[in-house]
N, CA, C and O atoms as a GROMACS GRO file, in nm:
protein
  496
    1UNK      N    1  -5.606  -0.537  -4.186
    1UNK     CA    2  -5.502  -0.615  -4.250
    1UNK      C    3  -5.376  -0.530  -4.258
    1UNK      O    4  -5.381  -0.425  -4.323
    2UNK      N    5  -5.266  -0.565  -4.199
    2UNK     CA    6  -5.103  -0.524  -4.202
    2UNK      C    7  -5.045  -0.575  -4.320
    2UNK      O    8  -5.039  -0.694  -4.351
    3UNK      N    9  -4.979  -0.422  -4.421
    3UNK     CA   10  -4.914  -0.492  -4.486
    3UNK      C   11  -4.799  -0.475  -4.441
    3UNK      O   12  -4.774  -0.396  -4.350
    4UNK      N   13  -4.674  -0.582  -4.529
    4UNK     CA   14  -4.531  -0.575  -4.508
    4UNK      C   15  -4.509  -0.464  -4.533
    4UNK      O   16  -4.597  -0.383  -4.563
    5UNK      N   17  -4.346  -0.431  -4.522
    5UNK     CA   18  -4.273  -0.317  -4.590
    5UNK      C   19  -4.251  -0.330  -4.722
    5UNK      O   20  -4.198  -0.430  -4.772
    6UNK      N   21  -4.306  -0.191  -4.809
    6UNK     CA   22  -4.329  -0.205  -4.921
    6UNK      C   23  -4.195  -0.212  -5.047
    6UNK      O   24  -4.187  -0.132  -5.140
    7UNK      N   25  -4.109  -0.314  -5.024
    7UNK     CA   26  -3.982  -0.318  -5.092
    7UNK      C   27  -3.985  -0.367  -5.203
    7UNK      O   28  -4.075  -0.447  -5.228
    8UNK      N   29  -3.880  -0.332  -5.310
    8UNK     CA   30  -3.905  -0.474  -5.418
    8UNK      C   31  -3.800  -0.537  -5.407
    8UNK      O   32  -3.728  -0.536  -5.308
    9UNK      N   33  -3.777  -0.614  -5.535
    9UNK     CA   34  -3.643  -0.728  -5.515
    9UNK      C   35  -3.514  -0.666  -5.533
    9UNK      O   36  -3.415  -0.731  -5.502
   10UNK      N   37  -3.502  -0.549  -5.578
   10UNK     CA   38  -3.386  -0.422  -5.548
   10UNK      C   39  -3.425  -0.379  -5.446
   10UNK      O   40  -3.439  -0.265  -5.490
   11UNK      N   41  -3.449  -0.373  -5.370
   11UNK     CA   42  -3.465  -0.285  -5.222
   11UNK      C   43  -3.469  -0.175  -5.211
   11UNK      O   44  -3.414  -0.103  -5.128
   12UNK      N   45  -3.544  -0.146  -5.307
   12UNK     CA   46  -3.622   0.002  -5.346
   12UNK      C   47  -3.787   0.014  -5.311
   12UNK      O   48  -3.856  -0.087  -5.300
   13UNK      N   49  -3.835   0.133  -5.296
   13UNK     CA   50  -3.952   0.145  -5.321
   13UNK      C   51  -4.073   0.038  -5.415
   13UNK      O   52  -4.042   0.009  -5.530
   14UNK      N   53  -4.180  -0.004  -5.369
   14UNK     CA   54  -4.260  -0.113  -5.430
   14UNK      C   55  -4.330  -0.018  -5.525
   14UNK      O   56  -4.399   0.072  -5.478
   15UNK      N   57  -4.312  -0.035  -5.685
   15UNK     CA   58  -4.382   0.047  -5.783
   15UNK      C   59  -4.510   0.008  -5.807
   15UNK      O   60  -4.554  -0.098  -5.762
   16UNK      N   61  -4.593   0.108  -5.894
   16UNK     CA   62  -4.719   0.034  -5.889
   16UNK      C   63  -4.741  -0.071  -6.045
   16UNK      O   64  -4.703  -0.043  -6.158
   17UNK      N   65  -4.807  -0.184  -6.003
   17UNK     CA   66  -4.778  -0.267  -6.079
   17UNK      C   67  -4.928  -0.228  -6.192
   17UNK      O   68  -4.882  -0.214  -6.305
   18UNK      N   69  -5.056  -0.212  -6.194
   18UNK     CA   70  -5.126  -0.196  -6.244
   18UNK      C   71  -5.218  -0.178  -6.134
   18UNK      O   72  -5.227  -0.211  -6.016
   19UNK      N   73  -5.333  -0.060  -6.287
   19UNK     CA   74  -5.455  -0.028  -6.193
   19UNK      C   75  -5.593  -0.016  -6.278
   19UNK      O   76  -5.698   0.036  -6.241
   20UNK      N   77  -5.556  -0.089  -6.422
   20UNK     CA   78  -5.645  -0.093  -6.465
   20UNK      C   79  -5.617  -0.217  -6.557
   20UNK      O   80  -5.558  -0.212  -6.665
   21UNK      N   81  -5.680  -0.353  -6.485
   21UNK     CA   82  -5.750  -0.347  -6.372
   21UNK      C   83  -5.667  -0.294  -6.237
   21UNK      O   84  -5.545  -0.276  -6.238
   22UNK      N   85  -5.749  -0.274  -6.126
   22UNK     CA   86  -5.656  -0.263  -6.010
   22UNK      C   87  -5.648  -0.422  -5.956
   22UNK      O   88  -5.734  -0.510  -5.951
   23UNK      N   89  -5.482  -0.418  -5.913
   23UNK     CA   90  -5.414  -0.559  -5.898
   23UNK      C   91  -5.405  -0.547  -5.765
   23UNK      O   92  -5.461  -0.455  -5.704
   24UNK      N   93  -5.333  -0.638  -5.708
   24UNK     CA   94  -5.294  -0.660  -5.590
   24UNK      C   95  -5.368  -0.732  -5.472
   24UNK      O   96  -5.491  -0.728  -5.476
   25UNK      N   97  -5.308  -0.795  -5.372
   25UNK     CA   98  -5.396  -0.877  -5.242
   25UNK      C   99  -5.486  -0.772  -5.215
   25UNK      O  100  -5.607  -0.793  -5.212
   26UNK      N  101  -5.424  -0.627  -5.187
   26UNK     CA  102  -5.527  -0.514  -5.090
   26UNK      C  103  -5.591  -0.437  -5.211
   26UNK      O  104  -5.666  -0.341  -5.197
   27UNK      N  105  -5.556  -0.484  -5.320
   27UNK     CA  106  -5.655  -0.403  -5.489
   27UNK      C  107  -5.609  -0.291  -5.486
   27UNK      O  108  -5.681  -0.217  -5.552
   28UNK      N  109  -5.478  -0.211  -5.420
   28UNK     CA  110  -5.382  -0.116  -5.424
   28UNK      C  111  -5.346  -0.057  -5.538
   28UNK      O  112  -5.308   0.059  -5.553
   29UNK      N  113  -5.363  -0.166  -5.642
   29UNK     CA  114  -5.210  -0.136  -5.754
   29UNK      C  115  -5.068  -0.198  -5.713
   29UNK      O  116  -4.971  -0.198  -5.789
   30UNK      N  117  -5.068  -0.239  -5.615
   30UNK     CA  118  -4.899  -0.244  -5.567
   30UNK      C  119  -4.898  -0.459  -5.560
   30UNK      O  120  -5.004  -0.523  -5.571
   31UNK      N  121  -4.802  -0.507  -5.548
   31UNK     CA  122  -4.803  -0.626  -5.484
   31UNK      C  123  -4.749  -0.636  -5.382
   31UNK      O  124  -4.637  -0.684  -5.365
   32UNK      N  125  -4.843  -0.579  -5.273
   32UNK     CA  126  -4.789  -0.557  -5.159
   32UNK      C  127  -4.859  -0.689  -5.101
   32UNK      O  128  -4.946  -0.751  -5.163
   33UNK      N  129  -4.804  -0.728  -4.965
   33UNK     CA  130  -4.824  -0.862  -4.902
   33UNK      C  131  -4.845  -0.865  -4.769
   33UNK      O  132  -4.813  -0.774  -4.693
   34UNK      N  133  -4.899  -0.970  -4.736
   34UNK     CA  134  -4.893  -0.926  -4.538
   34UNK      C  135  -4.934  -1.081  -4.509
   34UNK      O  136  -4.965  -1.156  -4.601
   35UNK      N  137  -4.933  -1.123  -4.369
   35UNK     CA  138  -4.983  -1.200  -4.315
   35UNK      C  139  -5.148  -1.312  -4.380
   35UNK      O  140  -5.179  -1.431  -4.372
   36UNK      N  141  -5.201  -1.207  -4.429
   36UNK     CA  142  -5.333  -1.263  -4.472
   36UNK      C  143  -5.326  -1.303  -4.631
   36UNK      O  144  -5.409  -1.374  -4.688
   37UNK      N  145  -5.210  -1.244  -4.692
   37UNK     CA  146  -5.204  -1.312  -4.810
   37UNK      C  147  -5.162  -1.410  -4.828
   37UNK      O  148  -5.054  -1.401  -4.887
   38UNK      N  149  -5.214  -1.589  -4.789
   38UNK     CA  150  -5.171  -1.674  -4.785
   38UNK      C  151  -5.127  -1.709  -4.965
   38UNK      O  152  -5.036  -1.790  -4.981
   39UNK      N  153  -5.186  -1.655  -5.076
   39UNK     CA  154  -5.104  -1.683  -5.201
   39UNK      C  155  -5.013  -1.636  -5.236
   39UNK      O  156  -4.952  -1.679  -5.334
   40UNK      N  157  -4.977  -1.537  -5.169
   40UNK     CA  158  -4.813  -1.461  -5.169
   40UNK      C  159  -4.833  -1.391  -5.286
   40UNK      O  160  -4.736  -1.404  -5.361
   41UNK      N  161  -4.933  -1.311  -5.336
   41UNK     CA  162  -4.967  -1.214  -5.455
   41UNK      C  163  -4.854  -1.079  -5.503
   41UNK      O  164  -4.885  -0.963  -5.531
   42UNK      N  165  -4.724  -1.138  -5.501
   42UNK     CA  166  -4.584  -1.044  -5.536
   42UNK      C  167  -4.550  -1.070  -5.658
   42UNK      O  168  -4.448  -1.001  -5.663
   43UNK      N  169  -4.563  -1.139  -5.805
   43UNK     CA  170  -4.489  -1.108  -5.869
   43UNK      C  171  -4.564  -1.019  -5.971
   43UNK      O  172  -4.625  -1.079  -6.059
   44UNK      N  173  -4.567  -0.902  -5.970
   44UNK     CA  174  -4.555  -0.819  -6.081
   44UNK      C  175  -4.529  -0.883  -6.278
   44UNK      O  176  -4.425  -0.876  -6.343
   45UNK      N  177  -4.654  -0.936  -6.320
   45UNK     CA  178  -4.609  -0.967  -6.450
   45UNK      C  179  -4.707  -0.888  -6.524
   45UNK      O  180  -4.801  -0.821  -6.482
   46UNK      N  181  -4.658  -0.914  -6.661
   46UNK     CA  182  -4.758  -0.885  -6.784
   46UNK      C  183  -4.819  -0.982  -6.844
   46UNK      O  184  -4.765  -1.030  -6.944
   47UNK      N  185  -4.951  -1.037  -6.796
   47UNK     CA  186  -4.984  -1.158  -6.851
   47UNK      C  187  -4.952  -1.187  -7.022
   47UNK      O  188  -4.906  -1.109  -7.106
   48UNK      N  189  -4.990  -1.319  -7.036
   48UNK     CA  190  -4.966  -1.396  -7.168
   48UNK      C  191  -5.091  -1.485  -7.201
   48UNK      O  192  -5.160  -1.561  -7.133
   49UNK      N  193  -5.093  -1.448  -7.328
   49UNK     CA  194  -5.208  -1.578  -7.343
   49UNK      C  195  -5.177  -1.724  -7.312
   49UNK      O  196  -5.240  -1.806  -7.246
   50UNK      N  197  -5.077  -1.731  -7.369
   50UNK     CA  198  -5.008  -1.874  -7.290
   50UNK      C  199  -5.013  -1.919  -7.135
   50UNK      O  200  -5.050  -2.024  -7.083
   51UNK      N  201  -4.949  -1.766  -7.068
   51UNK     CA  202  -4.965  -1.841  -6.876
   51UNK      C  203  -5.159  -1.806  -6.847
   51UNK      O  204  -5.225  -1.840  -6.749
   52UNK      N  205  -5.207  -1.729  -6.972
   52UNK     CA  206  -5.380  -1.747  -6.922
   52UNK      C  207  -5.438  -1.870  -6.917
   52UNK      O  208  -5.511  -1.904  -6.824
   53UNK      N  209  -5.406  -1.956  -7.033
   53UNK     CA  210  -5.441  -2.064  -7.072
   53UNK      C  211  -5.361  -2.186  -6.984
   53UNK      O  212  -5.414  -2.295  -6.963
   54UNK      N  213  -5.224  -2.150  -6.936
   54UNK     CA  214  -5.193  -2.267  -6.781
   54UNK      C  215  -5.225  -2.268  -6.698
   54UNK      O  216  -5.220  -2.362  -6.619
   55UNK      N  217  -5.301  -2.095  -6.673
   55UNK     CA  218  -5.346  -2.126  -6.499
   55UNK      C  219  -5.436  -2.169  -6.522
   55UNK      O  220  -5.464  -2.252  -6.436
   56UNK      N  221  -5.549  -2.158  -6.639
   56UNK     CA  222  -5.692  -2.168  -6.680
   56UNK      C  223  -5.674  -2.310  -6.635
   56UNK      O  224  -5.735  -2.342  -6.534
   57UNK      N  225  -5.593  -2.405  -6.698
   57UNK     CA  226  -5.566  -2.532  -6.692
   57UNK      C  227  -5.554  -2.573  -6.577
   57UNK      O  228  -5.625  -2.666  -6.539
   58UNK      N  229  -5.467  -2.518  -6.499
   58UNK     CA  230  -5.421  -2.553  -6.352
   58UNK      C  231  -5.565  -2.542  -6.227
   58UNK      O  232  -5.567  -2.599  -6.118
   59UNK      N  233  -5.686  -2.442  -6.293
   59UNK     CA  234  -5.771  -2.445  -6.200
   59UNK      C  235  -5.850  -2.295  -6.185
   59UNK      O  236  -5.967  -2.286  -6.149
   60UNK      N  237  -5.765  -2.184  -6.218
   60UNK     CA  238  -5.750  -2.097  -6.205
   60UNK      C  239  -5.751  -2.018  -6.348
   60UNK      O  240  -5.659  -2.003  -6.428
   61UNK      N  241  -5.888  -1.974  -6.352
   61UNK     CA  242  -5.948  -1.938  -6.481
   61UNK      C  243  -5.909  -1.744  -6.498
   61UNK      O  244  -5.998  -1.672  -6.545
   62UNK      N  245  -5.815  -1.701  -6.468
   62UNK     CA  246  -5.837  -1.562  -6.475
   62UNK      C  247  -5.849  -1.468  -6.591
   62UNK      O  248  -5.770  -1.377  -6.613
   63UNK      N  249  -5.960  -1.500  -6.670
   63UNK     CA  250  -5.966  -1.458  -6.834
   63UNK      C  251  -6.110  -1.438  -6.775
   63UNK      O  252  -6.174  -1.346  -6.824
   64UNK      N  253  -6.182  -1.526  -6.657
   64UNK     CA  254  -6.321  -1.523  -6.625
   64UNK      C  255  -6.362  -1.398  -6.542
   64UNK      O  256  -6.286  -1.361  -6.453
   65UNK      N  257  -6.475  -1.331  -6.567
   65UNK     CA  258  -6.477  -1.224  -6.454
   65UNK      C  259  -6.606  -1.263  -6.363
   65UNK      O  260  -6.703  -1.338  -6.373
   66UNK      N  261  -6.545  -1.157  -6.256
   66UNK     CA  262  -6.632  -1.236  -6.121
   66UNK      C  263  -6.649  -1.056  -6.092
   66UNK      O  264  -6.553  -0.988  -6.055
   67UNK      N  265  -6.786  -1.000  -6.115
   67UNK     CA  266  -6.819  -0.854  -6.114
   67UNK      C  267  -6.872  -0.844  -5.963
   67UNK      O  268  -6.904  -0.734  -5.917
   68UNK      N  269  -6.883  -0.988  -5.867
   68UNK     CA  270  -6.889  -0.900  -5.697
   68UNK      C  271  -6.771  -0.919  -5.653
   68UNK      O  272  -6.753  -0.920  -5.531
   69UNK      N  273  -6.659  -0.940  -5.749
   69UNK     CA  274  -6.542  -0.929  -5.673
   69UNK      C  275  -6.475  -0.822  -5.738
   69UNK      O  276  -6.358  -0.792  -5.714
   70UNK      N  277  -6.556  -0.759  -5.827
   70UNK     CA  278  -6.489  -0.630  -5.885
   70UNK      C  279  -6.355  -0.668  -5.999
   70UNK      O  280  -6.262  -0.590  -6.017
   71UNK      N  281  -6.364  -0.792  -6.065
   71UNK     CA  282  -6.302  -0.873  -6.114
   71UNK      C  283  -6.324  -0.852  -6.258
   71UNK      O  284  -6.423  -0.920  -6.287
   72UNK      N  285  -6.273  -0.779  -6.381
   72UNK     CA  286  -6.313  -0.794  -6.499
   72UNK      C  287  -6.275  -0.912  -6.571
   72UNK      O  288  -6.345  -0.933  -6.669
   73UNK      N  289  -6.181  -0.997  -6.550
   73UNK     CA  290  -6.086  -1.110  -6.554
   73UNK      C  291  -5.980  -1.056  -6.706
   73UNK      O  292  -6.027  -0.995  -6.802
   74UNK      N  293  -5.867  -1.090  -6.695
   74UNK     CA  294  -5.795  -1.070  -6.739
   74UNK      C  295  -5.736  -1.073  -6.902
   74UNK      O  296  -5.737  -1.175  -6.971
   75UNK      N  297  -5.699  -0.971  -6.937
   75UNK     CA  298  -5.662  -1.036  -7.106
   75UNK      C  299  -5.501  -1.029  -7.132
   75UNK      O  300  -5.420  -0.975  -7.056
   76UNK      N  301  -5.472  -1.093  -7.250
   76UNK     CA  302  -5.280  -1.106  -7.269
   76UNK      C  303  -5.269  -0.923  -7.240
   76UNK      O  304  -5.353  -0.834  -7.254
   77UNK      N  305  -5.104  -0.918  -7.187
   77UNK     CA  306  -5.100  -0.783  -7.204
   77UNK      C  307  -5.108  -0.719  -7.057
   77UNK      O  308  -5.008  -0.662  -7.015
   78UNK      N  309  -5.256  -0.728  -6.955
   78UNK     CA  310  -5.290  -0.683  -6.821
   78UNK      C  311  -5.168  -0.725  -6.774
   78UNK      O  312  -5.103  -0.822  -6.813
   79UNK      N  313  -5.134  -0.625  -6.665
   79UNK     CA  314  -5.028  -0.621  -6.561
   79UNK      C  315  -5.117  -0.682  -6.438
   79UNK      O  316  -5.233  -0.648  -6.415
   80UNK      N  317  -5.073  -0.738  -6.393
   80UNK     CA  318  -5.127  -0.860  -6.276
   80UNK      C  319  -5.046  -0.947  -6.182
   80UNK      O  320  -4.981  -1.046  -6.216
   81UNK      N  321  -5.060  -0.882  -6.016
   81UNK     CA  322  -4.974  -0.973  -5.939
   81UNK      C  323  -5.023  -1.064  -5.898
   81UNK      O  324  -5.121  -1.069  -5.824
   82UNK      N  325  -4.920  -1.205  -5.971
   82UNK     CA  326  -4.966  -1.334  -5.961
   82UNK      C  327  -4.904  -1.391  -5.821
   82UNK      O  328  -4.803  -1.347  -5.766
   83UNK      N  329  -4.964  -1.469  -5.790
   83UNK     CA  330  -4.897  -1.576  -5.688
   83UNK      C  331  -4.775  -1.644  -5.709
   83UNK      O  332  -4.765  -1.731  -5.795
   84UNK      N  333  -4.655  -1.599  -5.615
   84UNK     CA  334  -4.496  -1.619  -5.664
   84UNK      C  335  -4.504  -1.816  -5.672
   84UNK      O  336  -4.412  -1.857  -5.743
   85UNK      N  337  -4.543  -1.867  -5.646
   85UNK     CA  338  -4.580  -2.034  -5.640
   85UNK      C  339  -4.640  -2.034  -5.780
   85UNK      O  340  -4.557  -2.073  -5.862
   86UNK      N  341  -4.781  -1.999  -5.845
   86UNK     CA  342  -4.821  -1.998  -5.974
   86UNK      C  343  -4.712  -1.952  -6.094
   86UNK      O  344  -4.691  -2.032  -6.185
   87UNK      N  345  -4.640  -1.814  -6.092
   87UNK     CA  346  -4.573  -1.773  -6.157
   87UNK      C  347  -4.422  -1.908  -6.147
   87UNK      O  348  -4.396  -1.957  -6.257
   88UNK      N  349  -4.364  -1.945  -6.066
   88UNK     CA  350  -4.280  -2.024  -6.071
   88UNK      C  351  -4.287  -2.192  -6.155
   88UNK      O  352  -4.201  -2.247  -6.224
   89UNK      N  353  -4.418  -2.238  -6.119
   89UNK     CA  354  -4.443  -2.330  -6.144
   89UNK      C  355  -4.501  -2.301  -6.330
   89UNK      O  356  -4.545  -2.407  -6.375
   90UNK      N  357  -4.505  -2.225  -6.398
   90UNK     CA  358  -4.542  -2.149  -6.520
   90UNK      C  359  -4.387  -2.176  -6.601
   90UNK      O  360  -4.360  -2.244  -6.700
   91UNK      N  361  -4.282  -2.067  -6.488
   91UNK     CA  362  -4.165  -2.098  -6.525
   91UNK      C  363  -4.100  -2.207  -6.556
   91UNK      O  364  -4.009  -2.205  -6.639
   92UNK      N  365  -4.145  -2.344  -6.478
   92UNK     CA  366  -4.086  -2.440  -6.491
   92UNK      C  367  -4.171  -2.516  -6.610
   92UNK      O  368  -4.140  -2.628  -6.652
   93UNK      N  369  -4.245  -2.465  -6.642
   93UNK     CA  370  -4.353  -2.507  -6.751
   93UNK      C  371  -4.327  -2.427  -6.895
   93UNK      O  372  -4.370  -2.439  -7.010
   94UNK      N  373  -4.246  -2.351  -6.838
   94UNK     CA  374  -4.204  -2.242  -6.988
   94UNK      C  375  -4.268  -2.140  -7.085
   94UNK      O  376  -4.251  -2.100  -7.200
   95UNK      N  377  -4.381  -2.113  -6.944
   95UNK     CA  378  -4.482  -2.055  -7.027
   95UNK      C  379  -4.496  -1.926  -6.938
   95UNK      O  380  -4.603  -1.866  -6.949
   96UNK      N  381  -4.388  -1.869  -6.838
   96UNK     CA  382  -4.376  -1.798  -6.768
   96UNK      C  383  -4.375  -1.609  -6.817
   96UNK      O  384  -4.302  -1.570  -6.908
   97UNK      N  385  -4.459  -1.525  -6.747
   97UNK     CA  386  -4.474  -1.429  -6.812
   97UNK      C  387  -4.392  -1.342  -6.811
   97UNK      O  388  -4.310  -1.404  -6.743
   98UNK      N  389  -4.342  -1.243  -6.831
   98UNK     CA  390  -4.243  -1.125  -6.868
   98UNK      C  391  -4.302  -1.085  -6.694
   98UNK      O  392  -4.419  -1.102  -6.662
   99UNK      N  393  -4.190  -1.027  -6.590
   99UNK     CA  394  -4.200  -0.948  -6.481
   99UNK      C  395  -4.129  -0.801  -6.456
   99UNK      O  396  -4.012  -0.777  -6.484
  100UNK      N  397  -4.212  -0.717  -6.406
  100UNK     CA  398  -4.166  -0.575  -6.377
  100UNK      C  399  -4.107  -0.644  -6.239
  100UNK      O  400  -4.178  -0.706  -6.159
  101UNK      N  401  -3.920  -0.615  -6.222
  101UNK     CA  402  -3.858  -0.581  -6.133
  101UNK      C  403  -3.930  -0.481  -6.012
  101UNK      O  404  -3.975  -0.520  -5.904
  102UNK      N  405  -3.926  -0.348  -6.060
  102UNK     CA  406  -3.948  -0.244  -5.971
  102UNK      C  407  -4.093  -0.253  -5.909
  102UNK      O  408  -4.132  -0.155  -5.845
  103UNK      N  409  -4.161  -0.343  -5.920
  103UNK     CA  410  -4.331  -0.374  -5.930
  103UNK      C  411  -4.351  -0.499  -5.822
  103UNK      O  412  -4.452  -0.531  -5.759
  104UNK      N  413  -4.213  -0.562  -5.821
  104UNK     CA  414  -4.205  -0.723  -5.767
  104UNK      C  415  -4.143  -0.686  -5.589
  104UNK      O  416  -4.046  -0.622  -5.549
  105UNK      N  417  -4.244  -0.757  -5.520
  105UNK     CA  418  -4.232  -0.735  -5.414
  105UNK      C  419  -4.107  -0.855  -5.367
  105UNK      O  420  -4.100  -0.975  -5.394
  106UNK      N  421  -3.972  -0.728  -5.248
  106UNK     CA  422  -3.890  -0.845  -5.209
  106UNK      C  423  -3.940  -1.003  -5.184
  106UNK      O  424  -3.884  -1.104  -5.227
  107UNK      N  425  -4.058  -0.995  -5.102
  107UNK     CA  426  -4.101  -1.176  -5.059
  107UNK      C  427  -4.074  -1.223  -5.129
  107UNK      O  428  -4.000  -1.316  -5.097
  108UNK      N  429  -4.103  -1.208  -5.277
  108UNK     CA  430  -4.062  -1.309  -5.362
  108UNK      C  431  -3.947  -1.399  -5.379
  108UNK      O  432  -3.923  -1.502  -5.441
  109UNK      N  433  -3.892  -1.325  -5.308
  109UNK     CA  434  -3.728  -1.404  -5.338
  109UNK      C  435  -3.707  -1.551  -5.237
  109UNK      O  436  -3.621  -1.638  -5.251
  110UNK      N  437  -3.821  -1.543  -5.128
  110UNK     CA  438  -3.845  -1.611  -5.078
  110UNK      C  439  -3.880  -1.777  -5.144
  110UNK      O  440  -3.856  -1.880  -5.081
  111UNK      N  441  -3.941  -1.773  -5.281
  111UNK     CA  442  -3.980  -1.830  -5.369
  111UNK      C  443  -3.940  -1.846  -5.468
  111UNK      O  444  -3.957  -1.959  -5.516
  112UNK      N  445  -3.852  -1.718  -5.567
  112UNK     CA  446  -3.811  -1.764  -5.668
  112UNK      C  447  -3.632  -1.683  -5.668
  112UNK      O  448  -3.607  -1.571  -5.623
  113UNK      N  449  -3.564  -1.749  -5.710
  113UNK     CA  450  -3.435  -1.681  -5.746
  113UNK      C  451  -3.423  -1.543  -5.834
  113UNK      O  452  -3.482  -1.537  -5.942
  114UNK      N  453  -3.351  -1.441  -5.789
  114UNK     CA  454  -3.374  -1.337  -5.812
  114UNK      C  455  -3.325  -1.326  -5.953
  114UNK      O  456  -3.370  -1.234  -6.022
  115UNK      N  457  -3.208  -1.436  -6.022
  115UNK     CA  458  -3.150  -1.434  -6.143
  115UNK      C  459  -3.284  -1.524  -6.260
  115UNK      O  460  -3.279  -1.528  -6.382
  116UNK      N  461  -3.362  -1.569  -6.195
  116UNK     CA  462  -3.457  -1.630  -6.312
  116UNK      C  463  -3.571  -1.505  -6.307
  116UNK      O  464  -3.642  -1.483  -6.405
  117UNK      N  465  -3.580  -1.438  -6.200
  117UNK     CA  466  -3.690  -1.329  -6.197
  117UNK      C  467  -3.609  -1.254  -6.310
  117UNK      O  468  -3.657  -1.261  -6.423
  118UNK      N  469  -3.483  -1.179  -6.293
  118UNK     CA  470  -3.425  -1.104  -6.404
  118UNK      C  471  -3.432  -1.187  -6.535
  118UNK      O  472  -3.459  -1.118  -6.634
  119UNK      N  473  -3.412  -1.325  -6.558
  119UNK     CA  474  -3.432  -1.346  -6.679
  119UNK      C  475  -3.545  -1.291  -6.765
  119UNK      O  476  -3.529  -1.254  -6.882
  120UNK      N  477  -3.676  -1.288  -6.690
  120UNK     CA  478  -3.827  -1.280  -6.744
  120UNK      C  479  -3.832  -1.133  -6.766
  120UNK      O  480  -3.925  -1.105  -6.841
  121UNK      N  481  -3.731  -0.979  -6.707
  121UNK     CA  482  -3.805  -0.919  -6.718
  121UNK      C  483  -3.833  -0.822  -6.766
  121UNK      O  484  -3.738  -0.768  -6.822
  122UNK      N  485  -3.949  -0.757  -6.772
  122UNK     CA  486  -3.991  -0.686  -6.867
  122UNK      C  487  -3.869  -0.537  -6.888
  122UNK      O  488  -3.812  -0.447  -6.826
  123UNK      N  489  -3.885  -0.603  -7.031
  123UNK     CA  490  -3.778  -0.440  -7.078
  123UNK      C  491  -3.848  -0.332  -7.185
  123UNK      O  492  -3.837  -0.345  -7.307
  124UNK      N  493  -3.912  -0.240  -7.131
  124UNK     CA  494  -3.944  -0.101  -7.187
  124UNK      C  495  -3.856   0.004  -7.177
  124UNK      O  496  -3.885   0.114  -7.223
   0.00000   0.00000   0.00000
């Protein structure tokens, strides 16, 4: 599996988004992306109990763990790259989670506007 070039939405270096759990399409840490990631696994957030409980809703239970996928499933708080389509559609639902910039892979922009990504994001 090829990944892209590892950029974020500043066109900097792709930071690591979390590793405990370890995140990402390739379980890197990074939200790095390639050809085979047909969910587009780039945005860098800090989940919420709120977007746990929309994706839960939407289909997509990630509070559940799946231990042969090395999956502890997720709690409020975990850093987790979501699918830029899930995270958007959250946004438009208002229940959208706080995002690390430096963590958020460029593709995304492909998907979401880079001024609503800055609205969400995380400030430490």
């Amino acid at each position: 599996m090829k990944k892209f070039a590892a950029t974020n939405i500043r066109g900097k270096p792709l930071q690591v988004c979390g590793t405990s759990p370890m995140t990402g399409f390739f379980r890197d840490g990074c939200c790095n992306t390639g050809h085979e990631d047909a969910g587009m696994h780039t945005v860098c957030a800090r989940v919420t109990a709120e977007f746990l409980e929309f994706s839960k809703n939407r289909g997509n239970d990630l509070t559940r763990a799946f231990p042969g996928a090395a999956f502890p499933g997720l709690q409020p708080g975990d850093r987790w790259c979501l699918c830029a389509a899930r995270w958007l559609e959250a946004y438009k639902a208002g229940v959208a989670p706080p995002v690390d910039l430096d963590a958020t892979h460029e593709e995304t922009l492909a998907v979401i506007e880079r001024s609503v990504l800055e609205e969400h994001a995380i400030s430490e």
